[in-house]
Legacy VTK file of the C-alpha trace (Angstrom):
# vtk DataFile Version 3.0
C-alpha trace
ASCII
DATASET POLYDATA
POINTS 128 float
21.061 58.411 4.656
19.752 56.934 1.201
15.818 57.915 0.685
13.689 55.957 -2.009
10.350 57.542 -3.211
8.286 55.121 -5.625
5.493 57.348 -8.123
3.672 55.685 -10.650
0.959 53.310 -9.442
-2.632 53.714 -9.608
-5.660 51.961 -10.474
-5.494 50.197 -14.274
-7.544 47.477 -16.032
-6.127 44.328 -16.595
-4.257 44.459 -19.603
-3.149 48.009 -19.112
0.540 48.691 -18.775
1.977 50.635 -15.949
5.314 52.129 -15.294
6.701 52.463 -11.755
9.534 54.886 -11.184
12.039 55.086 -7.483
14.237 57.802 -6.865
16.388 57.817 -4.816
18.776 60.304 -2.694
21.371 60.217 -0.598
24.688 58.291 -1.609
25.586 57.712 -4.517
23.084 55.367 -7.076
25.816 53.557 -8.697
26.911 51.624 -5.096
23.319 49.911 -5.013
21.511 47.102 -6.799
17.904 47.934 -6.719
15.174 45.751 -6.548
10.947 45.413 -6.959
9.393 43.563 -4.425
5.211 43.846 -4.046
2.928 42.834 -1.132
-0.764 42.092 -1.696
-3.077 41.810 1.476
-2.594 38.601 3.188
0.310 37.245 1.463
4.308 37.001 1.644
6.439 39.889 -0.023
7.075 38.740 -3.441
10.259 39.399 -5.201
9.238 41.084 -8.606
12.760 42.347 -10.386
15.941 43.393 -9.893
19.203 44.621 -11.565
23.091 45.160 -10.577
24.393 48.251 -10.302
26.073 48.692 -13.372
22.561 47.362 -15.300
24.228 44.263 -16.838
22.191 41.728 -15.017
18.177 41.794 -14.691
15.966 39.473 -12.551
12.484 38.408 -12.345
10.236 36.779 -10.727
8.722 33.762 -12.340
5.155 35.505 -12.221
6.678 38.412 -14.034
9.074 37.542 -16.244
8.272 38.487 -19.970
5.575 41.368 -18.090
8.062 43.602 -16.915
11.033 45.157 -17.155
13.447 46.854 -14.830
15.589 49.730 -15.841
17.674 52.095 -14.023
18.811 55.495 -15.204
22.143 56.020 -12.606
22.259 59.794 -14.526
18.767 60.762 -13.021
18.720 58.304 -9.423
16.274 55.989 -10.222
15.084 52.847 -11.004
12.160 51.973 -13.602
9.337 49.071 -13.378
7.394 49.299 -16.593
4.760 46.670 -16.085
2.940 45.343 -19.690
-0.060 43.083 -19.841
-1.037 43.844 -16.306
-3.563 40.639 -14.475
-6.020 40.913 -11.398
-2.655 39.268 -9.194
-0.104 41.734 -10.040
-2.519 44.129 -7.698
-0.352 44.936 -4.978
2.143 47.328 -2.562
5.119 47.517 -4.914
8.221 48.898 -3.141
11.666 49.617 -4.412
14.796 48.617 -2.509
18.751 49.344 -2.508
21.606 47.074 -1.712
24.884 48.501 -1.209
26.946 46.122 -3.036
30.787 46.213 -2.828
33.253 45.025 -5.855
33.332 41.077 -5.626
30.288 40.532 -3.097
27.585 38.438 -4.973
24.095 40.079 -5.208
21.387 37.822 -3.847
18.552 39.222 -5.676
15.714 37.655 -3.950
16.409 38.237 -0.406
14.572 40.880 0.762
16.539 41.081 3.808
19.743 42.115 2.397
18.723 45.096 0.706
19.476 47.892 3.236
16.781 50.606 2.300
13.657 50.961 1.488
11.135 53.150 0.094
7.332 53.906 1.526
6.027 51.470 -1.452
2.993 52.615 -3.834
-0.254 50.809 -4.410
-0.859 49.380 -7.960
-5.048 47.783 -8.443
-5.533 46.096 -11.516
-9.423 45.809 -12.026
-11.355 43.352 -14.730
LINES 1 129
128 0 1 2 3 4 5 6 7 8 9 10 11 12 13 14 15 16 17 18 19 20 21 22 23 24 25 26 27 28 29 30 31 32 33 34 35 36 37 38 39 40 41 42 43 44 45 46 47 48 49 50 51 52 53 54 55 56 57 58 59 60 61 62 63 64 65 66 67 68 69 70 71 72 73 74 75 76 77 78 79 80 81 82 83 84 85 86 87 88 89 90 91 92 93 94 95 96 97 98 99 100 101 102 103 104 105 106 107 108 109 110 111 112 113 114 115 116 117 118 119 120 121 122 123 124 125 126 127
């Protein structure tokens, strides 16, 4: 069994910067491409980041991208979401998700239901 716990949220103003950390147990880190996805009251899951196993490859969501950036340190189990110039839309549930991904399967980033666990998620406010 693979167990993600996300840390790091909390209640910033906009502007502020943020960093999100997942750890994760269980099998081993390196099998999974991780991902950010965030869920704000009323709305669709929105995919926020990802990256391959090996760290080579990084996405982002359009509303992101040039805000944040996702690391992973496979030495420690876990996966990074440092968040930079934080607005009012980015508040949200932001959860962390694995995808066990074998040699020569393609990694389809944005589809949340692929990734096979998940972890409880962590509450991020961004106030004016």
């Amino acid at each position: 069994q693979v167990r993600l716990v996300e840390s790091g949220g909390g209640l910033v103003q906009t502007g502020d910067s943020l960093r999100l950390s997942c750890a994760v147990s269980g099998r081993s880190f390196s099998l999974y491409a991780m991902g950010w996805f965030r869920q704000a009251p009323g709305k669709e899951r929105e995919f926020v980041a990802a990256i391959s196993r090996s760290a080579l490859s990084k996405y982002y969501g359009d509303s992101v991208l040039g805000r944040f950036t996702i690391s992973r340190d496979n030495a420690k189990n876990t996966v990074y979401l440092q968040m930079n110039s934080l607005k009012i839309e980015d508040t949200a549930v932001y959860s962390c998700a694995a995808e066990l991904i074998p040699p020569g399967t393609q990694f389809y980033y944005s589809d949340y239901g692929r990734y096979d666990y998940w972890g409880q998620g962590t509450q991020v406010t961004v106030s004016s």
